[in-house]
N, C-alpha and C positions, 0 to 999 in steps of 0.2 A: 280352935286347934289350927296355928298356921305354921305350924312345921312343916316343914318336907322331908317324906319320908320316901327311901329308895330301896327296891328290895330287889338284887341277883339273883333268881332262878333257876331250874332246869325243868322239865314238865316233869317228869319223874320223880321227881323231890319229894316227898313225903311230910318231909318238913315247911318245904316252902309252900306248901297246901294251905296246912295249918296255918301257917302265918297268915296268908291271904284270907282266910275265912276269917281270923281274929280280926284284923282289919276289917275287913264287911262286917261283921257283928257289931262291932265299933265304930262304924259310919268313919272309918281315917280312909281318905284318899291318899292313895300312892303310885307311884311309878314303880313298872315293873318292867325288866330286860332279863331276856330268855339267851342267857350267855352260852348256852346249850347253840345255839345259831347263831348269835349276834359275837362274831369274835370281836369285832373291838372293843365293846362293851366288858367281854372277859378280861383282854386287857384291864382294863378300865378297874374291873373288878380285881385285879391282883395287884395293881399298882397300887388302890387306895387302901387294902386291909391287910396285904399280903398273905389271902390266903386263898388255896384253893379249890374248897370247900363251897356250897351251898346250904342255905342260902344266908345271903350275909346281907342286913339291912340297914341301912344309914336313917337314924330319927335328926334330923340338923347334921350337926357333925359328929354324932355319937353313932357310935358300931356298932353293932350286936350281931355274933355271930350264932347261926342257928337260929331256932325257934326257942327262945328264952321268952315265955309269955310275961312273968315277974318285972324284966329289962322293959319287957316294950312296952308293957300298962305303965311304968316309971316313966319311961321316958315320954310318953304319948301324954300323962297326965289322965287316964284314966281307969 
């Protein structure tokens, strides 16, 4: 698996939990920014999806916004 995968955060997220445990159950490394703190990274995070929402995860260059399990075993390939 040599994708890279980037997931936007909040601690609070509920969703973004999810995702991160599916990842861990799925052995997928990924980068994770806590835009909750990290304002440029928000930025970052609005400029690339345009949205303002959590959490929104980049598999390559594919977007998935939310906790779409279906999207991100697709995308992940597994």
């Amino acid at each position: 698996m040599d994708k890279n995968v980037t997931i936007y955060t909040t601690p609070t997220c509920h969703f973004c939990h999810m995702a991160k445990d599916f990842f861990k159950e799925k052995g997928i490394n990924y980068t994770e920014y806590d835009v909750a703190q990290n304002l440029e990274k928000r930025q970052e995070m609005v400029t690339r999806s345009g949205q303002m929402g959590v959490p929104v995860i980049f598999v390559g260059d594919q977007m998935i916004v939310g906790f779409d399990q279906q999207a991100l075993a697709s995308a992940l390939g597994v």
